[in-house]
N, C-alpha and C positions, 0 to 999 in steps of 0.2 A: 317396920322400923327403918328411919332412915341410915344408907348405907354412906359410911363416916370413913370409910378406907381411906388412906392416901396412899398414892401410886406410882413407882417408878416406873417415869415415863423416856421413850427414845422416837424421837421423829427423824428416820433418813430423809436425805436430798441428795441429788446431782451434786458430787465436787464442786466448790466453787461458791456455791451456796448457801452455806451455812451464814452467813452473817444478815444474807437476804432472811431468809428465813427464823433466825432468832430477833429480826425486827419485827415481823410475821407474828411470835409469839405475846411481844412485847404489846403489841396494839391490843391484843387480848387480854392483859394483863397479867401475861405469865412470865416469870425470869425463866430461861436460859441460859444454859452454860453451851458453846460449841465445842461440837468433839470433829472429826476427823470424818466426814459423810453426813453429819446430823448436827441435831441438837436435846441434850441432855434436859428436862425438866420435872417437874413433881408435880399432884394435882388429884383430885379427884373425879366421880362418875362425870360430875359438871365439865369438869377439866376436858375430861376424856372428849366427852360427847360436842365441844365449845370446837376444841380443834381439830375433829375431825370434817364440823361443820365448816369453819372456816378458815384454814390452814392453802394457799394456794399453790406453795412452793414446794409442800412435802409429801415425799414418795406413797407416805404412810403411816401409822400413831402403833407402837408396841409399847407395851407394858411389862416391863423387866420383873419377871416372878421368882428368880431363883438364882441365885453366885454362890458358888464351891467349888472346893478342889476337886479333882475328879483326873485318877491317873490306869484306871482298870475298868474295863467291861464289864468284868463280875461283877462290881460295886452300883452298875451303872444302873440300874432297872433301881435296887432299891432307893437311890438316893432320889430318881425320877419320880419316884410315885410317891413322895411326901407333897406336893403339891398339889393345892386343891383344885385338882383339873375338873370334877364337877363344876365348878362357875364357866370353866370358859368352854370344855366339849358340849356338854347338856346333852341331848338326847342323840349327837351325831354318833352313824357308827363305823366314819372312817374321818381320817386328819391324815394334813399334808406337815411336811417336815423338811426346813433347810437345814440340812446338819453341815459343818465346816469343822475342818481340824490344822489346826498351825503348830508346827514346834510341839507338843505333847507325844505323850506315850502312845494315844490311843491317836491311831492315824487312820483310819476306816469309816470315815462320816457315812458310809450308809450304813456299817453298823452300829453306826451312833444312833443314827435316826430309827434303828428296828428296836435297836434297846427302851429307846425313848417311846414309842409306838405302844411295846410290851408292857413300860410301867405305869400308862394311864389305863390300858385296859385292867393289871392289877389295880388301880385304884377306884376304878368304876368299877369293876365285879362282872366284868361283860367283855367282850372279843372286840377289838379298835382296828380297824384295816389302817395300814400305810397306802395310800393314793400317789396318785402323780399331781401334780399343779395341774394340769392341764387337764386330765381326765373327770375332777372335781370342785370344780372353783369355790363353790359354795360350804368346800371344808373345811374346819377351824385349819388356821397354817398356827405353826410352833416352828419358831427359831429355836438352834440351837448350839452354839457359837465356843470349840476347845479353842484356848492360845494358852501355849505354856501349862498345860495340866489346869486351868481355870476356866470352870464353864460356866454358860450365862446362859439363862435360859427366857427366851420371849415369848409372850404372844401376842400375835394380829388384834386389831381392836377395827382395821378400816373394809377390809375384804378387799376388791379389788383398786388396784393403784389407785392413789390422790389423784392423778391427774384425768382420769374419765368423769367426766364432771354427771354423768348420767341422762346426755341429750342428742352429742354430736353423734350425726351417724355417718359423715359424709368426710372424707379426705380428698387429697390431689397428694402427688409425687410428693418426696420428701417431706413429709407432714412435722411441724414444729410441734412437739407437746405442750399440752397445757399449762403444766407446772412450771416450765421452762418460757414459754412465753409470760408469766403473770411476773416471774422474776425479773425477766427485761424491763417490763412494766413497773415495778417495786425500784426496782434500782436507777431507772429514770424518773424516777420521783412522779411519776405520771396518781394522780390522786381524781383526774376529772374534772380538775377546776380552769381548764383550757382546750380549746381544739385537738384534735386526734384523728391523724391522718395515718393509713398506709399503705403504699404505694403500689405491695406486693402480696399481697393478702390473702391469697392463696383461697385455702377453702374458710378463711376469717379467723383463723384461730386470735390471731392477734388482738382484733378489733372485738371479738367476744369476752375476751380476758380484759380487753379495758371498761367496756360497758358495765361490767361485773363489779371492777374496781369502781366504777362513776357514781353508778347507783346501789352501790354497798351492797350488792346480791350476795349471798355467800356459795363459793364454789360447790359444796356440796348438799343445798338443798335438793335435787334430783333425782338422790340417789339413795342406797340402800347403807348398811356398813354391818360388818362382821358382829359390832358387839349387841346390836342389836338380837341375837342368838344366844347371848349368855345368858344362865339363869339370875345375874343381878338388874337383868336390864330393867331399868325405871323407866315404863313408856311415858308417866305424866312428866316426867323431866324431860325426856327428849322434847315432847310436843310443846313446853315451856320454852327450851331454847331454840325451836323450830319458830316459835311466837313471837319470842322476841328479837329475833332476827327479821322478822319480817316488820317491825316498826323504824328499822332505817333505812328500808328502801326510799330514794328519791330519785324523780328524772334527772337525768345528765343536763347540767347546765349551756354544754358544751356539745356541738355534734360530732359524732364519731364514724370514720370513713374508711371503705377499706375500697380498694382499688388494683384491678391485674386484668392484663391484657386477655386472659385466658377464659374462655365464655365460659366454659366447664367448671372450672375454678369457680366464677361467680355465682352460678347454681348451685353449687357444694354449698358455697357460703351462705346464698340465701333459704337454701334446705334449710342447713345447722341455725341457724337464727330463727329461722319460724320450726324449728322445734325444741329452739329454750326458752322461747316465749318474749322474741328481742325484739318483734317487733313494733315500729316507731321508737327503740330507741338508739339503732346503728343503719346507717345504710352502704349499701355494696352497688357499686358500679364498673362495669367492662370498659377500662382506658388504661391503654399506654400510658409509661412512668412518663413518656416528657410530652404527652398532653394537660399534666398538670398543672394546677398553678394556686395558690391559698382560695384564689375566687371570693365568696361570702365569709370566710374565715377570718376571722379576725388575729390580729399579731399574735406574739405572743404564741402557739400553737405548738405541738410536739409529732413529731412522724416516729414511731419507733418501727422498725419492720426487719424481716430476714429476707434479704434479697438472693434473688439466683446466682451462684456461683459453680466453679468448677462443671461438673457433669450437667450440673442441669441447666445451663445453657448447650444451644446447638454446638458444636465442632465449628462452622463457616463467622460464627461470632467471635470479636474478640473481645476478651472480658476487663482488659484494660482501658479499650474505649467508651466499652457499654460502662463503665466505674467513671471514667472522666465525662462522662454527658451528663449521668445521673447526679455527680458531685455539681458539675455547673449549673443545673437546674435548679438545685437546690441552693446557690449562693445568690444568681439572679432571684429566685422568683420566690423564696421563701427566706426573707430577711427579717431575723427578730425571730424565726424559730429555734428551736431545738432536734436535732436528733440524734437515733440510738439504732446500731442495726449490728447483726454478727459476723464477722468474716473469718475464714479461717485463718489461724492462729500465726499457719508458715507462709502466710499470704503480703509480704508488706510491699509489693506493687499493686495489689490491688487498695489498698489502705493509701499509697502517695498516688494514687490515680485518681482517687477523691478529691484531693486538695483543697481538704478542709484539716483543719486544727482538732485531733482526734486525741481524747482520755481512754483509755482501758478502766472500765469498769469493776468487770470480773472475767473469768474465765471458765469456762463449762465444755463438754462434753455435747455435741445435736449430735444422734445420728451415728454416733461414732466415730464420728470430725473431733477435734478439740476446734474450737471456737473463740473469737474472744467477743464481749459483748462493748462496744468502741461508740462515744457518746461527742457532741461538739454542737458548742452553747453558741446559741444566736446571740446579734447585738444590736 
């Protein structure tokens, strides 16, 4: 019989994010509401399974199973084990648990999470071990969230973070995350129907993420996902929306480049590309940012990239010239394009050492920098 659930659903993101990402849902054909870290939506198995497939800005897909008051411990195990944790433990016999408490009675989130631990094994009839995150990845995780005596109960649908797309195996120093580079790319309206250059590309995360967007791959065919373990999982449906996903692949109109002076860097990136299966459709080259120049590229063109700042340039560098070279290059030798790159937030000599005409996009969190993501339109 087919399963006719509908399902409250919560997708986190990085701060900053959310509007990126409830446009994310919209291309899929799902309303969102944003909340405060996410975005709020409804949906079913289809639902589930669509944006987990291809969701590129979000942390993760939970599915909200449970809201009530909840001001006692005692109370806590039974009111836990009315929920049908057979669908989503199945035959596991340990689960992980973020418990959180704000402002409520019950202040002890790890005895939230043993309460909660104790009432799924009452509701399977069997012994449930609490895990560490780290000890067990592959265990169902449960959210489990007091504010004000009001708890809310989730659970995992993706398994591990959105952003391991299921391929890269290779980094360099300060590695941009996937999520967070596909958002640069979303919010630069970057779509693939223009050149794509970047300058600093480190181990390609960038240029991976735009390739992705060019040829409508979706981020998470690679990989595995948590609800693929429940006992509802519909494998003919997954393999349906696996199918048809794969009818909008097309090649990139437009060439797609990543570029950094660092050889090791380049080998990262041409690792990671020939093991998601990119190539002929990105290429990666060993060149200094101002040996560049559009070359065969045609107008029009977009650079988005995170360039070196702060620590990760040398000490004997200054990074107000290395910004005033990188800005003239780009006003000489790329006229008619567009770019987007991040700099930190308390940085705004490095921002007028550009000397280019700069928008604030949004603002996000790399690294543990706040960041802003700073965008300025060719003419």
């Amino acid at each position: 019989m087919k399963n006719t659930t509908r399902y409250r659903l919560f997708a986190p993101c990085a701060p900053g994010l959310e509007g990126i990402l409830q446009k994310e849902l919209l291309t899929l054909g799902i309303d969102g509401v944003q909340t405060r870290g996410g975005v709020e939506f409804a949906g079913d198995l289809l639902t589930i399974y669509s944006a987990n497939l291809w969701l590129r800005t979000a942390s993760r897909v939970v599915v909200r199973i449970g809201s009530f008051p909840l001001s006692s411990l005692r109370e806590a195990v039974d009111r836990f084990a009315r929920y049908p944790w057979e669908i989503y433990i199945g035959n596991a016999a340990s689960v992980r648990v973020r418990a959180s408490c704000h402002k409520s009675k019950i202040y002890h989130s790890g005895a939230l999470a043993q309460r909660l631990c104790e009432a799924i094994g009452k509701r399977l009839g069997r012994q449930i071990n609490l895990v560490k995150e780290s000890k067990a990845k592959r265990a169902p995780l449960v959210f489990v969230r007091l504010v004000k005596d009001r708890c809310v109960i989730s659970v995992d649908t993706s398994g591990e973070h959105l952003h391991k797309r299921g391929f890269k195996k290779f980094t360099v120093k300060a590695p941009l995350r996937e999520n967070l580079a596909a958002a640069m790319l979303i919010a630069s309206d970057y779509d693939g129907s223009r050149p794509f250059l970047d300058p600093f590309c480190g181990s390609g995360t960038l240029v991976l993420e735009a390739a992705m967007i060019a040829c409508r791959i979706p981020p998470g065919r690679n990989r595995r996902f948590a609800f693929m373990d429940w006992s509802i999982f519909d494998k003919s449906l997954w393999n349906e929306v696996v199918r048809r996903s794969e009818a909008f692949f097309k090649k990139p109109a437009f060439e797609i480049k990543g570029f950094d002076k660092d050889e090791a860097a380049i080998h990262s990136a041409l690792a990671n590309a020939d093991a998601g299966g990119f190539n002929g459709l990105v290429s990666f080259q060993c060149a200094p940012f101002h040996s560049l120049s559009p070359g065969q590229f045609q107008d029009n063109g977009i650079i988005v990239t995170n360039p070196p700042y702060g620590k990760r340039l040398k000490e004997n560098n200054s990074l107000l010239e290395f910004y005033a070279q990188f800005g003239q290059i780009f006003r000489e030798r790329f006229q008619g394009w567009d770019i987007s790159l991040i700099l930190p937030k308390d940085a705004p000599m490095l921002k007028r050492s550009l000397g280019l005409p700069l928008k604030t996009l949004t603002t996000f969190s790399n690294g543990g920098l706040l960041v802003e993501l700073l965008s300025s339109v060719g003419k």
